[in-house]
PyMOL CGO cylinders between C-alpha atoms (Angstrom):
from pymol import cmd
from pymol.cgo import CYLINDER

trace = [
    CYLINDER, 0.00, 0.00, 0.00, 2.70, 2.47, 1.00, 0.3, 1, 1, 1, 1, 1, 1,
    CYLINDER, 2.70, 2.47, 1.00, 4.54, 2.20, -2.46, 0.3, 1, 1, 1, 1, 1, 1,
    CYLINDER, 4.54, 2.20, -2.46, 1.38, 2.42, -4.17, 0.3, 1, 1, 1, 1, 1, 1,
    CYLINDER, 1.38, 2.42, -4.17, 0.84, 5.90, -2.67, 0.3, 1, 1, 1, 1, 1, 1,
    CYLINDER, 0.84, 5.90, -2.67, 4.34, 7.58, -3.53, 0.3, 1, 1, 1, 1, 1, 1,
    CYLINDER, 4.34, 7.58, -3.53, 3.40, 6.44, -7.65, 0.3, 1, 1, 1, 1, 1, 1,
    CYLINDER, 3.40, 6.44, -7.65, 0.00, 8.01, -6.77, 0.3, 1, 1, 1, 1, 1, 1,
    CYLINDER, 0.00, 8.01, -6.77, 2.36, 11.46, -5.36, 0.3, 1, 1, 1, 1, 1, 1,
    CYLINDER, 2.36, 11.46, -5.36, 5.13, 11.24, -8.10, 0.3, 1, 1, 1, 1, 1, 1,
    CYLINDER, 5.13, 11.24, -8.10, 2.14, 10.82, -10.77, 0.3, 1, 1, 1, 1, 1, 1,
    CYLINDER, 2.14, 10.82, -10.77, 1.42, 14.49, -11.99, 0.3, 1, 1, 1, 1, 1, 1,
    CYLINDER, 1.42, 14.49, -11.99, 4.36, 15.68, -11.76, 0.3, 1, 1, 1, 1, 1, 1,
    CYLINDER, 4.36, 15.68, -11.76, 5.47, 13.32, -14.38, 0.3, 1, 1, 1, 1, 1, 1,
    CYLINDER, 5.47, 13.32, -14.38, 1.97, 14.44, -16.10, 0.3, 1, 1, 1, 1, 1, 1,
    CYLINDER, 1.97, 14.44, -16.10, 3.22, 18.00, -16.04, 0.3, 1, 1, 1, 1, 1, 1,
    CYLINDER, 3.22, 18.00, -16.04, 6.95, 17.45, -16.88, 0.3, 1, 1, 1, 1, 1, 1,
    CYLINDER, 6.95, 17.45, -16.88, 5.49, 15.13, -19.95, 0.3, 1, 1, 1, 1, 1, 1,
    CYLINDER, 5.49, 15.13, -19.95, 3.03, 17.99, -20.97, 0.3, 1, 1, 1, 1, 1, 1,
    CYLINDER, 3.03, 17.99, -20.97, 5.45, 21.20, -20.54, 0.3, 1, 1, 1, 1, 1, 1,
    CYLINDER, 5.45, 21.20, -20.54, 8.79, 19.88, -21.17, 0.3, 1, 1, 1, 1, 1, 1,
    CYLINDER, 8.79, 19.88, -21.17, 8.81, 16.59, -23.40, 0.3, 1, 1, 1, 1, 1, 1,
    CYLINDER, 8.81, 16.59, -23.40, 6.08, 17.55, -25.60, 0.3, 1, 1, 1, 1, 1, 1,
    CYLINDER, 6.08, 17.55, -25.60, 7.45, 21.03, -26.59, 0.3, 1, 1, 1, 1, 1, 1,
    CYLINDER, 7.45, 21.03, -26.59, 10.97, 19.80, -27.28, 0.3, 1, 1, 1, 1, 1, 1,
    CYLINDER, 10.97, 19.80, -27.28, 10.03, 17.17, -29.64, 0.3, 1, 1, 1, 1, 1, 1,
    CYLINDER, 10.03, 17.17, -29.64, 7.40, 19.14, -31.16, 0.3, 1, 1, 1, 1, 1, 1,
    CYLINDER, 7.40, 19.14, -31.16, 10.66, 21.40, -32.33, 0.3, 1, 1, 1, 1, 1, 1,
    CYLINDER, 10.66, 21.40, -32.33, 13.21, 18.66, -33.00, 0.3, 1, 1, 1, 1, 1, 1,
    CYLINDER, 13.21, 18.66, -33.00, 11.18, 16.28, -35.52, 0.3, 1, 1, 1, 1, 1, 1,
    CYLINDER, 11.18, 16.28, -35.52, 10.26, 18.94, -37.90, 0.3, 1, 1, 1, 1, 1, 1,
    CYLINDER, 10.26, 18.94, -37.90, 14.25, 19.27, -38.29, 0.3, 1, 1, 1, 1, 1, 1,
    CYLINDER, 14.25, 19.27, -38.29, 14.66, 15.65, -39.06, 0.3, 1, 1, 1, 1, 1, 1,
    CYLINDER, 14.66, 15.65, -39.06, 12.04, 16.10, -41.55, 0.3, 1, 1, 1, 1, 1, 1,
    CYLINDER, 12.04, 16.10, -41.55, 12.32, 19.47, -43.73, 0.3, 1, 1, 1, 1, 1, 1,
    CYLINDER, 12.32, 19.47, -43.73, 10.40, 17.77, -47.04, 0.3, 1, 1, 1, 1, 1, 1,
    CYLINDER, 10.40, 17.77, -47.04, 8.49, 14.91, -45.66, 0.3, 1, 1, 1, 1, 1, 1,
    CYLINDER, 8.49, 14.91, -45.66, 11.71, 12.24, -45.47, 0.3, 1, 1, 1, 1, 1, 1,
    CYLINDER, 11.71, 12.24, -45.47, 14.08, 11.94, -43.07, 0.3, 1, 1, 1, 1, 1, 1,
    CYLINDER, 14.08, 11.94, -43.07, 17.19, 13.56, -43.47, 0.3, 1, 1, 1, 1, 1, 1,
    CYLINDER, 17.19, 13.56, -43.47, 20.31, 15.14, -41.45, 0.3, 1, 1, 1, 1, 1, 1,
    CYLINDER, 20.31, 15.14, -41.45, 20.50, 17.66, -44.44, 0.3, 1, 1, 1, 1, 1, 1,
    CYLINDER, 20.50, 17.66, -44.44, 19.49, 20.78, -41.78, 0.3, 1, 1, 1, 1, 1, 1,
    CYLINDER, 19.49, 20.78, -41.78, 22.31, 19.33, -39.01, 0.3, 1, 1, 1, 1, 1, 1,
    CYLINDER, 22.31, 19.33, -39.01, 24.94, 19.05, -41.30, 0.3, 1, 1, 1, 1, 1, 1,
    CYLINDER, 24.94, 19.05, -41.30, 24.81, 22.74, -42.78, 0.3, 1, 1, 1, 1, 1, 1,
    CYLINDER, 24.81, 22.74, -42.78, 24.37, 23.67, -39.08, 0.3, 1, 1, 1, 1, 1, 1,
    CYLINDER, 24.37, 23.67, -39.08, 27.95, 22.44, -38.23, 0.3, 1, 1, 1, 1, 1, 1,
    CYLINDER, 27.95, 22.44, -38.23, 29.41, 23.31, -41.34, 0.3, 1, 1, 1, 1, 1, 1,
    CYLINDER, 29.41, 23.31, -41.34, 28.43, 26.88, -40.71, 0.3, 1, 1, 1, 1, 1, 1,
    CYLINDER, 28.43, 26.88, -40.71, 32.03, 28.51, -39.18, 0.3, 1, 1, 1, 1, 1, 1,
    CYLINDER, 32.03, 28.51, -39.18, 29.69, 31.17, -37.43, 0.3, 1, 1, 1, 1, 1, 1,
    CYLINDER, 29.69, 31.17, -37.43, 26.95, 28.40, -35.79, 0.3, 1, 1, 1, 1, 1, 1,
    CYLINDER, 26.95, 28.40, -35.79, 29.98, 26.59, -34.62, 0.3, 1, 1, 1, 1, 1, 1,
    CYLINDER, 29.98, 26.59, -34.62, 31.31, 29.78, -32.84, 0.3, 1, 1, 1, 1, 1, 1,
    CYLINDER, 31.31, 29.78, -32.84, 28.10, 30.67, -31.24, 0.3, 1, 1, 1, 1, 1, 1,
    CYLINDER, 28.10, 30.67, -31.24, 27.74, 26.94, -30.27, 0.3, 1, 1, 1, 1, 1, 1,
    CYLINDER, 27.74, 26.94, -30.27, 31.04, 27.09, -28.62, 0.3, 1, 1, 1, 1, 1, 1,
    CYLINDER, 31.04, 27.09, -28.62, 30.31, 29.81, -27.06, 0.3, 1, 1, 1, 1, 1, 1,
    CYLINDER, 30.31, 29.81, -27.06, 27.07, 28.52, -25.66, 0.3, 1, 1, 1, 1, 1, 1,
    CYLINDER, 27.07, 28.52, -25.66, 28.34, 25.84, -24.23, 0.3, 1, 1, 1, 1, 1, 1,
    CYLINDER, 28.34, 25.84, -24.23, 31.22, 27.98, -22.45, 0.3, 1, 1, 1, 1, 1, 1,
    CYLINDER, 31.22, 27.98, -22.45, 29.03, 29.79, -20.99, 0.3, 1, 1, 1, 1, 1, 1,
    CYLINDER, 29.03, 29.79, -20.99, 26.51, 27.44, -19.63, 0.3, 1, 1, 1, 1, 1, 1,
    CYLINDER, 26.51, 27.44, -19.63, 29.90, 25.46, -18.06, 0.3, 1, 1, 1, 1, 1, 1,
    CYLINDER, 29.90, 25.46, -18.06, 30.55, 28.81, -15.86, 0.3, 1, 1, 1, 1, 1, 1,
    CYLINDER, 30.55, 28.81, -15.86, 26.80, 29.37, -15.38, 0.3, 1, 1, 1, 1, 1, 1,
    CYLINDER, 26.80, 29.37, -15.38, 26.96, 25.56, -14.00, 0.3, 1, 1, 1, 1, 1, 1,
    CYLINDER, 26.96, 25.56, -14.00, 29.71, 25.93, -12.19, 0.3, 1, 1, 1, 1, 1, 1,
    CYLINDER, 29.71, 25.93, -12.19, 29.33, 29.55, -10.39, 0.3, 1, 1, 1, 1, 1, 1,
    CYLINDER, 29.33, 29.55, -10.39, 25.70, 27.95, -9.30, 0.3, 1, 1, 1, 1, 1, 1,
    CYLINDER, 25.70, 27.95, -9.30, 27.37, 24.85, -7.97, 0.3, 1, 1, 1, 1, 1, 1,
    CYLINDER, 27.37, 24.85, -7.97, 29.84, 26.99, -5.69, 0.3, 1, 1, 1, 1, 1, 1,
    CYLINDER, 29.84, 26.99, -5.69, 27.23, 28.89, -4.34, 0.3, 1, 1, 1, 1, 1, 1,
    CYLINDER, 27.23, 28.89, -4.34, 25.28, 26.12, -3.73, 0.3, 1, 1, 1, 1, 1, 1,
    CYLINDER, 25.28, 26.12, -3.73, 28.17, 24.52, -1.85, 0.3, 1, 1, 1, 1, 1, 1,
    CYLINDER, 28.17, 24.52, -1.85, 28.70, 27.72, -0.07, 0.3, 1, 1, 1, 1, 1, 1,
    CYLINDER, 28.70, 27.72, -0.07, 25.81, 27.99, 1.09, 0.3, 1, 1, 1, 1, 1, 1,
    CYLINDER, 25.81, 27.99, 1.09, 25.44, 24.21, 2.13, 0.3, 1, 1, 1, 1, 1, 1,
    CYLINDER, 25.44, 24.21, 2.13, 28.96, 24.82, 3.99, 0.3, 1, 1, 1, 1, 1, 1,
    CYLINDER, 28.96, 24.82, 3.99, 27.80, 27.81, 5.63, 0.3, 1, 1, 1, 1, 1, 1,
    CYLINDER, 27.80, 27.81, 5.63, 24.83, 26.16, 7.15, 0.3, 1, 1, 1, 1, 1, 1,
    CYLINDER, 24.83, 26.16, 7.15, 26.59, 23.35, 8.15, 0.3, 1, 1, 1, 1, 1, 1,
    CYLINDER, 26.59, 23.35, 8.15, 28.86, 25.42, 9.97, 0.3, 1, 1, 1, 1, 1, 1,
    CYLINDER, 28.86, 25.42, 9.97, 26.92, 27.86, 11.71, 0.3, 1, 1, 1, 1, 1, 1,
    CYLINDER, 26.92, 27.86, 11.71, 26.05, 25.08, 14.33, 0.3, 1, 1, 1, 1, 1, 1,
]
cmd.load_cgo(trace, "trace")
């Protein structure tokens, strides 16, 4: 009975994560696998072939690493700071 209850709990949020977050992103993504009705990698390959996509890419992904990893020090800061204020 008890396990039955926490899938009962956990249920809409998977509901809601399905609905907001799954649904959207391959809503966007399969249209690029198919431009003209057949599948193709036509729209991904001129994407990385592209000198400036490649450069903004790059510097996407820079950028989200020092997001990531300034939020993760504060986070441990303020974990640490908790910890030792007893």
């Amino acid at each position: 009975m008890r396990n039955n209850v926490r899938y009962i709990l956990i249920f809409p949020g998977v509901v809601l994560l399905c609905f907001f977050l799954v649904l959207p992103l391959l809503s966007s993504l399969i249209p690029t696998f198919f431009p003209r009705n057949s599948f193709s990698f036509q729209l991904y390959s001129e994407f990385f072939k592209d000198s400036y996509f490649m450069r903004v890419l790059w510097r996407t992904l820079v950028n989200s690493f020092y997001c990531n990893t300034d939020m993760c020090s504060v986070g441990i800061a303020c974990i640490l700071c908790y910890i030792w204020s007893f």
